[in-house]
PQR file with spaces between the fields and no chain letter, atoms N, CA, C, O and H, PARSE charges and radii, in Angstrom:
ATOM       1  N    UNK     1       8.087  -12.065   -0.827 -0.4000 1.5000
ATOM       2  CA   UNK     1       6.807  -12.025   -1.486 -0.0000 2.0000
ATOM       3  C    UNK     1       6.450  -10.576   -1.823  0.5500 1.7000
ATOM       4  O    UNK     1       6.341   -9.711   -0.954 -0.5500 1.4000
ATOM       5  N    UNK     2       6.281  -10.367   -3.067 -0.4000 1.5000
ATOM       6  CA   UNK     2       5.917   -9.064   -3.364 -0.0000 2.0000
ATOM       7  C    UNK     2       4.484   -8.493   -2.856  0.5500 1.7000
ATOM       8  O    UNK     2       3.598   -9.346   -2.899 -0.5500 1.4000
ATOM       9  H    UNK     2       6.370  -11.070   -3.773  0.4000 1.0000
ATOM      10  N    UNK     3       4.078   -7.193   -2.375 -0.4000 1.5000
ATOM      11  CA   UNK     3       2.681   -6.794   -1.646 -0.0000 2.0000
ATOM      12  C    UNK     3       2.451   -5.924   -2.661  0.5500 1.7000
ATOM      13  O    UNK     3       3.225   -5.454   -3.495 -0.5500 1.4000
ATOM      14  H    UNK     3       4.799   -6.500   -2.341  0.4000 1.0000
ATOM      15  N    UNK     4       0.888   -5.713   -2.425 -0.4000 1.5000
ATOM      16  CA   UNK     4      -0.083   -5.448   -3.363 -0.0000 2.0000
ATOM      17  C    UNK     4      -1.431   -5.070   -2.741  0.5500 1.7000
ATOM      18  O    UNK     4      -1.938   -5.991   -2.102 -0.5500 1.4000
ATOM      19  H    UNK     4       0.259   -6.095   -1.748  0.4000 1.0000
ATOM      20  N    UNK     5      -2.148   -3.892   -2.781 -0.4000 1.5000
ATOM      21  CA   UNK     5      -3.132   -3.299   -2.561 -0.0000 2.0000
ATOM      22  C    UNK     5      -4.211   -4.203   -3.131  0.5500 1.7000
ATOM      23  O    UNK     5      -4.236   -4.250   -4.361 -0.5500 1.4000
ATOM      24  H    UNK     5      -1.735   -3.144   -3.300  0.4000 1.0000
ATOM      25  N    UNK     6      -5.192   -4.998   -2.412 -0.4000 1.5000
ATOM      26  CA   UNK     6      -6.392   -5.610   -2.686 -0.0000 2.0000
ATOM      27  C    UNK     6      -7.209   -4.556   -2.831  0.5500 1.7000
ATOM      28  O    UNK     6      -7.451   -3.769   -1.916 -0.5500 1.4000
ATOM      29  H    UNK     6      -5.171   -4.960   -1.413  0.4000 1.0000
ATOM      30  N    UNK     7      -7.631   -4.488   -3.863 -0.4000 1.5000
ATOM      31  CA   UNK     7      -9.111   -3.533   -4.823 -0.0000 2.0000
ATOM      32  C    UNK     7     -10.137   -3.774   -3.980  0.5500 1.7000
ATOM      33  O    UNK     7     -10.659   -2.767   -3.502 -0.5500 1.4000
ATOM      34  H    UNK     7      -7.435   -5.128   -4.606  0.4000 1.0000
ATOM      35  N    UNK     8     -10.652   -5.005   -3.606 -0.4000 1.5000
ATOM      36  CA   UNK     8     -11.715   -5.212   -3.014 -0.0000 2.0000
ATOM      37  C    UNK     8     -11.886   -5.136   -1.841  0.5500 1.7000
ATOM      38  O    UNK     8     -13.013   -5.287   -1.370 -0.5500 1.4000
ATOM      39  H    UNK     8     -10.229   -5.823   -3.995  0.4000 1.0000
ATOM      40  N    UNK     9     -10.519   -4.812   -0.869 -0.4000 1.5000
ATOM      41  CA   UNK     9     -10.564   -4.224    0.465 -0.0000 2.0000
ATOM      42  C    UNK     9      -9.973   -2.655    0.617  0.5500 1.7000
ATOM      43  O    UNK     9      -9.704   -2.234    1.742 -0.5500 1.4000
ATOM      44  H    UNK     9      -9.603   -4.689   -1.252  0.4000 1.0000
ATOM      45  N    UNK    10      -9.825   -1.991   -0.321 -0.4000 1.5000
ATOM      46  CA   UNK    10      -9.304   -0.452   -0.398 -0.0000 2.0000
ATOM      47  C    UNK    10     -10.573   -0.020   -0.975  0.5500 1.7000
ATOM      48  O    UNK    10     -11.173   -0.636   -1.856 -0.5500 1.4000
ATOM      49  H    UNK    10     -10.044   -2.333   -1.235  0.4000 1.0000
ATOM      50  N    UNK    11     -10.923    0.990   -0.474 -0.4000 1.5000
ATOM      51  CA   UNK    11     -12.252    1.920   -0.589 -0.0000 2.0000
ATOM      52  C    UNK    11     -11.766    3.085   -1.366  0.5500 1.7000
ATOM      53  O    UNK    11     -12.537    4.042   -1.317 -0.5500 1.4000
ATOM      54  H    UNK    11     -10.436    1.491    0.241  0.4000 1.0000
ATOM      55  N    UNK    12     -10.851    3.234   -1.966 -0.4000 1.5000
ATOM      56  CA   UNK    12     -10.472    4.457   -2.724 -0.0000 2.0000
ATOM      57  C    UNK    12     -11.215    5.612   -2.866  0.5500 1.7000
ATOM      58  O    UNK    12     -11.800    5.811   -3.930 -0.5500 1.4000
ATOM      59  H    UNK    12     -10.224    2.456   -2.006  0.4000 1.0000
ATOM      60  N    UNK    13     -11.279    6.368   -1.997 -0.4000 1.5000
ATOM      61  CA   UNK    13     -12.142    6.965   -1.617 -0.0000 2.0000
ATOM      62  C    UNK    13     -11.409    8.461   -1.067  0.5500 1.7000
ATOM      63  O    UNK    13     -12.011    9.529   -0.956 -0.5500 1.4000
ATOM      64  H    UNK    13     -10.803    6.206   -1.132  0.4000 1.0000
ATOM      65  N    UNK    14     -10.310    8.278   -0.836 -0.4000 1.5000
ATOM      66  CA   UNK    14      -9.374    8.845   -0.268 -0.0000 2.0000
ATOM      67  C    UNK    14      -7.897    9.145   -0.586  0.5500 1.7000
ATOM      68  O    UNK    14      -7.539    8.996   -1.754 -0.5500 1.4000
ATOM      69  H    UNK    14      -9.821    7.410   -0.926  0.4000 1.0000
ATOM      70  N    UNK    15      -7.070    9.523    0.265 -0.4000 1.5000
ATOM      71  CA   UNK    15      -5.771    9.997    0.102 -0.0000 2.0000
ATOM      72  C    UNK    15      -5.311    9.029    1.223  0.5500 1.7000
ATOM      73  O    UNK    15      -5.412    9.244    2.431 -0.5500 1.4000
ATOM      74  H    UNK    15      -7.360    9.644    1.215  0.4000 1.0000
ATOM      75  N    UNK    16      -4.785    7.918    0.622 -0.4000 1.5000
ATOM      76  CA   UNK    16      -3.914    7.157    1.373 -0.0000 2.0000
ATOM      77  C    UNK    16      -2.643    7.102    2.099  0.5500 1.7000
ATOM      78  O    UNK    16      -1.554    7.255    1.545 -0.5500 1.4000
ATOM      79  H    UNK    16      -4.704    7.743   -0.359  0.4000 1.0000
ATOM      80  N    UNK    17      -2.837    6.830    3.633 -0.4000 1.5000
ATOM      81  CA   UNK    17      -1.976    7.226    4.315 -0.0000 2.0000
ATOM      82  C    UNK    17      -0.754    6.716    4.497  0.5500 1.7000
ATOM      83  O    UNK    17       0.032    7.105    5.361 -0.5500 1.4000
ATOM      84  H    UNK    17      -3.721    6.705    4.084  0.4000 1.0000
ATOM      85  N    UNK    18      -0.545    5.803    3.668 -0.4000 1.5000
ATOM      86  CA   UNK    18       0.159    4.817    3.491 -0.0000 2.0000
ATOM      87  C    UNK    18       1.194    5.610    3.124  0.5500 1.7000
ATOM      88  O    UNK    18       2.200    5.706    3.828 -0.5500 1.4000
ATOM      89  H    UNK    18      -1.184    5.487    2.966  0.4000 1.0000
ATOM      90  N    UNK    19       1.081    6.103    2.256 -0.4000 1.5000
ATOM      91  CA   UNK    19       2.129    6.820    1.111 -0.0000 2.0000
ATOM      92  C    UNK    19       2.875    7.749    1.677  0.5500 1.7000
ATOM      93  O    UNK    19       3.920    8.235    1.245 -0.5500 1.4000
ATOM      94  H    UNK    19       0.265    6.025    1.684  0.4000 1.0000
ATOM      95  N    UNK    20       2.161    8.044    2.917 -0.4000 1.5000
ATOM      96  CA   UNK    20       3.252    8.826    3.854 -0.0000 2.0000
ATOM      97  C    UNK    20       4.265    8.299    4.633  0.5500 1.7000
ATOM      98  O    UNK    20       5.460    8.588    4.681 -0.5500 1.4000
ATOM      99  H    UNK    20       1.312    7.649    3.268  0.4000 1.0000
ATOM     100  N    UNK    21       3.410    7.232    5.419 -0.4000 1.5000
ATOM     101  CA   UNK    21       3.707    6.371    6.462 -0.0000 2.0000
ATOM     102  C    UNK    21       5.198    5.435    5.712  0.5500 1.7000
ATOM     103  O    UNK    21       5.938    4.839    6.496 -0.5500 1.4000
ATOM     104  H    UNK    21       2.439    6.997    5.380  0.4000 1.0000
ATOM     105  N    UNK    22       5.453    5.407    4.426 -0.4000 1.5000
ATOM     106  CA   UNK    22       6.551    4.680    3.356 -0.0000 2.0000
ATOM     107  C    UNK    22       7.675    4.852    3.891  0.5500 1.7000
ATOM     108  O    UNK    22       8.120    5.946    3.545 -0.5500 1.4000
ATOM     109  H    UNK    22       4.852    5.891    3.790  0.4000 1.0000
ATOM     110  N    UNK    23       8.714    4.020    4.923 -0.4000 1.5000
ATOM     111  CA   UNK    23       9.808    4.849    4.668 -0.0000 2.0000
ATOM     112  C    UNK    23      10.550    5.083    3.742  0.5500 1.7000
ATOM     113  O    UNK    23      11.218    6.114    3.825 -0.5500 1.4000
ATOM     114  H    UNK    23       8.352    3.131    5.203  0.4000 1.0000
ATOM     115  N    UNK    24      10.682    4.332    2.696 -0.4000 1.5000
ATOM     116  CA   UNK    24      11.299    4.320    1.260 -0.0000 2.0000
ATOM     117  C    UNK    24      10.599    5.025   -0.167  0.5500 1.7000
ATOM     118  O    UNK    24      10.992    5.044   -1.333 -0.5500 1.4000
ATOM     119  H    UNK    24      10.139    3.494    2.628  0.4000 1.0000
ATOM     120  N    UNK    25       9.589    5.491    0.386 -0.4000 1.5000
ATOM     121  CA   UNK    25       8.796    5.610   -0.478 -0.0000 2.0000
ATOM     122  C    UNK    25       8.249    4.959   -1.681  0.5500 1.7000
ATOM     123  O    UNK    25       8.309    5.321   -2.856 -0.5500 1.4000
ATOM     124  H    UNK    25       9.270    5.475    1.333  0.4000 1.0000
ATOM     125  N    UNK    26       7.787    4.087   -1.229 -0.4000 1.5000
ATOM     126  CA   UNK    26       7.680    3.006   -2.637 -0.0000 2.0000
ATOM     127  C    UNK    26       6.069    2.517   -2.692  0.5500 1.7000
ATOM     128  O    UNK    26       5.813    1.473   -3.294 -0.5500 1.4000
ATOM     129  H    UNK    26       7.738    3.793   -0.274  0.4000 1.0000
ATOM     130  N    UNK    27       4.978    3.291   -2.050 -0.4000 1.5000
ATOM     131  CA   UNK    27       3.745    3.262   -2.492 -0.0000 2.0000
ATOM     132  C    UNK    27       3.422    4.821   -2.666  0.5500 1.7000
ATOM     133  O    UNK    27       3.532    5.786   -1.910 -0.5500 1.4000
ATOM     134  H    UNK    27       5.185    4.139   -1.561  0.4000 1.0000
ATOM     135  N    UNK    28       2.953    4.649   -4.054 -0.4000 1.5000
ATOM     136  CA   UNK    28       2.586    6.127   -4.718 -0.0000 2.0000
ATOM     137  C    UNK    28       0.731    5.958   -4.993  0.5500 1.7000
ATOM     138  O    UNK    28       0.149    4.885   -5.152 -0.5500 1.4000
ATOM     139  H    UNK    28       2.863    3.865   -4.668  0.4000 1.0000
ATOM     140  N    UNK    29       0.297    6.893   -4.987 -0.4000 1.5000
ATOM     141  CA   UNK    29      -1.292    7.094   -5.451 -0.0000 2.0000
ATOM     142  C    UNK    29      -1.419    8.202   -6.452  0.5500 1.7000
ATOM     143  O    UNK    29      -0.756    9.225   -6.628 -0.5500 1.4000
ATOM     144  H    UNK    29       0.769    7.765   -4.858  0.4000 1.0000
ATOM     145  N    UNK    30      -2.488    7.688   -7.068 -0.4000 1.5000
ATOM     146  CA   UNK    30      -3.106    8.696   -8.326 -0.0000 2.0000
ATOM     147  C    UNK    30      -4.065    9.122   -7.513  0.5500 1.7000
ATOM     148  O    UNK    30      -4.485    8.116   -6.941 -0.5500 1.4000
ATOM     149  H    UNK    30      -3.026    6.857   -6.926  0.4000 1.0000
ATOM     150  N    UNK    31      -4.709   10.170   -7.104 -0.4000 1.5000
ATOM     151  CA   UNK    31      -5.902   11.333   -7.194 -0.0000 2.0000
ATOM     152  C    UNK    31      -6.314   10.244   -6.175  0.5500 1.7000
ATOM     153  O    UNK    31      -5.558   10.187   -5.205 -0.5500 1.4000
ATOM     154  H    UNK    31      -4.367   10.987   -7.569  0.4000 1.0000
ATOM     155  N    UNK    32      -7.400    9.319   -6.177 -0.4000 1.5000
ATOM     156  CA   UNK    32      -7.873    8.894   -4.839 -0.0000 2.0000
ATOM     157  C    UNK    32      -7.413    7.366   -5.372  0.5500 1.7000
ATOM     158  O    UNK    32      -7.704    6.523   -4.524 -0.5500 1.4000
ATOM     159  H    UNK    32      -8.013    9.365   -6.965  0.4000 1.0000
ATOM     160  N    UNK    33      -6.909    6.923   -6.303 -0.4000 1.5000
ATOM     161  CA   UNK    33      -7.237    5.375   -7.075 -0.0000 2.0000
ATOM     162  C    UNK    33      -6.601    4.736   -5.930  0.5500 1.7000
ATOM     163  O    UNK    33      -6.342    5.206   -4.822 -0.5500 1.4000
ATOM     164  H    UNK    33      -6.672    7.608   -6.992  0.4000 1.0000
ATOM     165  N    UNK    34      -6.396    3.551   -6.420 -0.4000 1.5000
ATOM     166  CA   UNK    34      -5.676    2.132   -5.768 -0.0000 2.0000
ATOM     167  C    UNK    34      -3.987    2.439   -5.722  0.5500 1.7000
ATOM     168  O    UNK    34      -3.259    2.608   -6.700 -0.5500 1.4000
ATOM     169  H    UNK    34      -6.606    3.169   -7.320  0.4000 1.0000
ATOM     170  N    UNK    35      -3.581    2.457   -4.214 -0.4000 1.5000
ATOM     171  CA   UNK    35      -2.220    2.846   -4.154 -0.0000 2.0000
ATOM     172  C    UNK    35      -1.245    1.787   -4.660  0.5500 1.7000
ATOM     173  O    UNK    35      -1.569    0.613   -4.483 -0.5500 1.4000
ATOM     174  H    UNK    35      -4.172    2.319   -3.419  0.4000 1.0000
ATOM     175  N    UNK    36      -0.008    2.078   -5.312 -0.4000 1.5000
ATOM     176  CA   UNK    36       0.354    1.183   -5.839 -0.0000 2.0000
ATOM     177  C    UNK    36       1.900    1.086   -4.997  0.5500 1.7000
ATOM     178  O    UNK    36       2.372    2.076   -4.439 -0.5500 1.4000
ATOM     179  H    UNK    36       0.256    3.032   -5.455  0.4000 1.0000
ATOM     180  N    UNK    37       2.336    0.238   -5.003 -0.4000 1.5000
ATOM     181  CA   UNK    37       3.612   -0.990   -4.129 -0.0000 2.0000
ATOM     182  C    UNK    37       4.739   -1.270   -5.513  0.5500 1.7000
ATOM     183  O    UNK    37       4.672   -2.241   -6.267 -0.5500 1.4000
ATOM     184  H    UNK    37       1.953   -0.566   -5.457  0.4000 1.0000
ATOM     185  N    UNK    38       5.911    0.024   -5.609 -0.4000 1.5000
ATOM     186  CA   UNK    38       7.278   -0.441   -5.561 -0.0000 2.0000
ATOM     187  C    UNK    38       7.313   -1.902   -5.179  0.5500 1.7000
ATOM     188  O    UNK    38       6.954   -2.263   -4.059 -0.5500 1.4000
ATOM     189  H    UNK    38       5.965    0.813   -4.996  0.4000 1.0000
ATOM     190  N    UNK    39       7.568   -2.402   -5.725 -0.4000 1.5000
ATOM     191  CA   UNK    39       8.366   -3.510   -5.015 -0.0000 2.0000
ATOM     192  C    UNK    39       9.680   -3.501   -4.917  0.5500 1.7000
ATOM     193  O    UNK    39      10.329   -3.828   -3.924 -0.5500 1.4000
ATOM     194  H    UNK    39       7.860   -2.109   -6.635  0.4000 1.0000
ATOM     195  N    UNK    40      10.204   -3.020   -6.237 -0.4000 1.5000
ATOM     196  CA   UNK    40      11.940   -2.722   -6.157 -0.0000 2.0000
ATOM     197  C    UNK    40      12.154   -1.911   -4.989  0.5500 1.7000
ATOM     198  O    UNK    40      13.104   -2.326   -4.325 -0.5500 1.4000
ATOM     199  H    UNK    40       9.677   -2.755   -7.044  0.4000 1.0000
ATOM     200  N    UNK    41      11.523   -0.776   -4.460 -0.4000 1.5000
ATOM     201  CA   UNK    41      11.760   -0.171   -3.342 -0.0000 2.0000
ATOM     202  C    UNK    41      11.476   -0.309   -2.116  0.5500 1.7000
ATOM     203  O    UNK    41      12.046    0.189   -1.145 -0.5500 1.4000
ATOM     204  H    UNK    41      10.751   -0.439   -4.999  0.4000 1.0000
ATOM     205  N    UNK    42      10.408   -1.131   -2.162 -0.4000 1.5000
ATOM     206  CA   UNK    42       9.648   -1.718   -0.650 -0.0000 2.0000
ATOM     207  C    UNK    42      10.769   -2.508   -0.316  0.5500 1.7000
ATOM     208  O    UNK    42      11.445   -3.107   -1.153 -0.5500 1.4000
ATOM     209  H    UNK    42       9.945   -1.536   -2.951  0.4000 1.0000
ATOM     210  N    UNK    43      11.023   -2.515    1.228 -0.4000 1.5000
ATOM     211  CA   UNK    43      11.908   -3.213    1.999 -0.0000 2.0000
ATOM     212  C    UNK    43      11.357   -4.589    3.214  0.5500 1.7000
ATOM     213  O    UNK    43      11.875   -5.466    3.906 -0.5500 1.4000
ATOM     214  H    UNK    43      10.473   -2.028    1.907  0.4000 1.0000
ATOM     215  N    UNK    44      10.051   -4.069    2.898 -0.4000 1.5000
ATOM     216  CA   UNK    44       9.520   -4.852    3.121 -0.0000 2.0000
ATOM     217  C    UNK    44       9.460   -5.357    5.075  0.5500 1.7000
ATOM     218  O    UNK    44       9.353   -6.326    5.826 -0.5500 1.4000
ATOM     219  H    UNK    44       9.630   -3.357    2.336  0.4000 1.0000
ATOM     220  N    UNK    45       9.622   -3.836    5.049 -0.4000 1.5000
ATOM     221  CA   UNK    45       9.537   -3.610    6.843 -0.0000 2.0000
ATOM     222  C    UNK    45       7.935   -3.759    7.543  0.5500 1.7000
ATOM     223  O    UNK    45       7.706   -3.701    8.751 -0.5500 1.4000
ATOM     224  H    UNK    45       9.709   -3.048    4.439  0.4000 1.0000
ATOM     225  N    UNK    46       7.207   -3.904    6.772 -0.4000 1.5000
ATOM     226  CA   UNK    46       5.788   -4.144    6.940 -0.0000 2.0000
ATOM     227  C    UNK    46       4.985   -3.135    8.228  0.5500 1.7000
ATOM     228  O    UNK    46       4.278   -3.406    9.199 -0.5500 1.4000
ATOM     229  H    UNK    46       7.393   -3.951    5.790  0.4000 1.0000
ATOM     230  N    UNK    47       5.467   -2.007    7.698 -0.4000 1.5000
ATOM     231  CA   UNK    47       4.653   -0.790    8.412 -0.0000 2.0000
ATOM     232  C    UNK    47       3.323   -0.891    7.764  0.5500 1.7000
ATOM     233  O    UNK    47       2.312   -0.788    8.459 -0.5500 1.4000
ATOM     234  H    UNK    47       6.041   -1.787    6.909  0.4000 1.0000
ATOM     235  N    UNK    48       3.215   -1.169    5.932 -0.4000 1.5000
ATOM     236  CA   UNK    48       1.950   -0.816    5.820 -0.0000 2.0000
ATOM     237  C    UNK    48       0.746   -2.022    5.660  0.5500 1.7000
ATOM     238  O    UNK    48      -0.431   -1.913    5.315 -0.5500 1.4000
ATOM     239  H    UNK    48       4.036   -1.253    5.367  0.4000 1.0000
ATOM     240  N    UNK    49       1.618   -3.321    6.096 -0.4000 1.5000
ATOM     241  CA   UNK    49       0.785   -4.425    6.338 -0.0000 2.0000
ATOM     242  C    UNK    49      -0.451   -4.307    7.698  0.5500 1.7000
ATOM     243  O    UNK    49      -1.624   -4.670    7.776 -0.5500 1.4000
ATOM     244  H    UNK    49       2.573   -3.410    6.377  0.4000 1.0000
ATOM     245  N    UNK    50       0.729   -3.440    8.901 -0.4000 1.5000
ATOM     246  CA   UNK    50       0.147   -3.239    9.676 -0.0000 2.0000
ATOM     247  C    UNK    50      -1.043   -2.272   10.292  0.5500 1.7000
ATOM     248  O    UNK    50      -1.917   -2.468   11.137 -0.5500 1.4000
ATOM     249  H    UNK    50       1.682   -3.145    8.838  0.4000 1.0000
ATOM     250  N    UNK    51      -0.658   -1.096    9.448 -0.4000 1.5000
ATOM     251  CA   UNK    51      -1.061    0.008    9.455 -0.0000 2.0000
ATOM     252  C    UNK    51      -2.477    0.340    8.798  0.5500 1.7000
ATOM     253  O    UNK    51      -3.319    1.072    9.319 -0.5500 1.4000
ATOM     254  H    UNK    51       0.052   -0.937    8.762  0.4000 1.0000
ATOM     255  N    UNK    52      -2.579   -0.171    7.840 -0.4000 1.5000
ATOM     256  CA   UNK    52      -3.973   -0.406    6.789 -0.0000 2.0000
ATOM     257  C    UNK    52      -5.046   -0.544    7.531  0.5500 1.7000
ATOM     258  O    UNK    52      -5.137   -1.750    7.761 -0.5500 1.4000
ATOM     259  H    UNK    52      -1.895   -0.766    7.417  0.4000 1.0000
ATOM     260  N    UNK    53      -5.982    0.067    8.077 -0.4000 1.5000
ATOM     261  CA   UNK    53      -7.397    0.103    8.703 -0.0000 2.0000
ATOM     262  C    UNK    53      -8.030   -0.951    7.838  0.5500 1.7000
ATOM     263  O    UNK    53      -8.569   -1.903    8.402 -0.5500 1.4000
ATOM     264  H    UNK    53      -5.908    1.046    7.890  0.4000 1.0000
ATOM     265  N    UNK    54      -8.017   -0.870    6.341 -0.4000 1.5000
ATOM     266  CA   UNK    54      -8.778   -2.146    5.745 -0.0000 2.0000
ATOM     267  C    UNK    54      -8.047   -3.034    5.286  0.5500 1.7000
ATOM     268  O    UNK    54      -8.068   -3.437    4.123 -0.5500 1.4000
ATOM     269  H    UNK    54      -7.579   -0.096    5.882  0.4000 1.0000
ATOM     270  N    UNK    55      -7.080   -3.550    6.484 -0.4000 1.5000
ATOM     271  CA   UNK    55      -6.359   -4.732    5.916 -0.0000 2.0000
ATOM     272  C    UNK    55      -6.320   -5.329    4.451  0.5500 1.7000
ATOM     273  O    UNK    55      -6.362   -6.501    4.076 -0.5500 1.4000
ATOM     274  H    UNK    55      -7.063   -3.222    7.429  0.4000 1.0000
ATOM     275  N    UNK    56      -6.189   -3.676    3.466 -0.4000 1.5000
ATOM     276  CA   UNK    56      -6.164   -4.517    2.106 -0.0000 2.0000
ATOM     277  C    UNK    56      -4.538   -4.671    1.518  0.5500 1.7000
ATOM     278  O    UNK    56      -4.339   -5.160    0.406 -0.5500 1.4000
ATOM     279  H    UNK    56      -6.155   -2.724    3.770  0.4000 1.0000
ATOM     280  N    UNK    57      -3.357   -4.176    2.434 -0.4000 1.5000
ATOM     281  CA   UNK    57      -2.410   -4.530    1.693 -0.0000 2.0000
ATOM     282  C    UNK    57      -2.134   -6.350    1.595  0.5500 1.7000
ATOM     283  O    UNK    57      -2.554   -7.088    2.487 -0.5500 1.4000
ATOM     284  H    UNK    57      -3.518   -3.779    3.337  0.4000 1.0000
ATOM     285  N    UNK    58      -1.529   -6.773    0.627 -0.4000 1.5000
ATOM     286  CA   UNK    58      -1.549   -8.349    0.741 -0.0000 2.0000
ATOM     287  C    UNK    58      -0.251   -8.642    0.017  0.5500 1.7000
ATOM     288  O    UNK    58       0.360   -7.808   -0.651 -0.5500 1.4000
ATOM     289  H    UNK    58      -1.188   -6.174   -0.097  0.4000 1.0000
ATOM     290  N    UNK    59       0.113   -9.885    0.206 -0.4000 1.5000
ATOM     291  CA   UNK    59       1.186  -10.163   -0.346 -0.0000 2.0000
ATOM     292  C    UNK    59       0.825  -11.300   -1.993  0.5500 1.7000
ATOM     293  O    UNK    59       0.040  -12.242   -1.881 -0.5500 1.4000
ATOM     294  H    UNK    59      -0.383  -10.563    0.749  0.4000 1.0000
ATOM     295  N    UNK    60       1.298  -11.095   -2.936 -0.4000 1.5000
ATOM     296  CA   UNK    60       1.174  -12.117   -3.705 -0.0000 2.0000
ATOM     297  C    UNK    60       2.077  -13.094   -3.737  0.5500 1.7000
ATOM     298  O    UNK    60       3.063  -12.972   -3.010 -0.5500 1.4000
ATOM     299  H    UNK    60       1.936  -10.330   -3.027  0.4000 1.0000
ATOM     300  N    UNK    61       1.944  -14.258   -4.572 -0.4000 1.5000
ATOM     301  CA   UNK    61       2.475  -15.660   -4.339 -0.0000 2.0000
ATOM     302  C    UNK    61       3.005  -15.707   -6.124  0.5500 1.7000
ATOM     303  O    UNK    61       3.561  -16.707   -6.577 -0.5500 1.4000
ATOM     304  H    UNK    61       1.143  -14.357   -5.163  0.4000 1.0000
């Protein structure tokens, strides 16, 4: 299932830590916007399912 940053639970507000935390690097951010999810590169080890304080990463269907 491909994952995806929910808008309405990310406060973009910030420099997402996610993008560090990547081991593949496959979520990138613009300036503070909505981080965005490689999927070709995500492996899908679900560090940043877990990791997300606002449980907004999600998976789509």
């Amino acid at each position: 299932m491909p994952l995806y940053a929910d808008p309405s639970r990310c406060p973009q507000n910030h420099a997402c830590p996610l993008v560090k935390l990547c081991p593949v690097n496959a979520i990138s951010q613009t300036g503070f916007g909505l981080p965005v999810i490689d999927n070709d590169k995500c492996i899908k080890c679900g560090k940043c399912v877990r990791t997300c304080p606002m449980q907004a990463i999600k998976t789509r269907n």
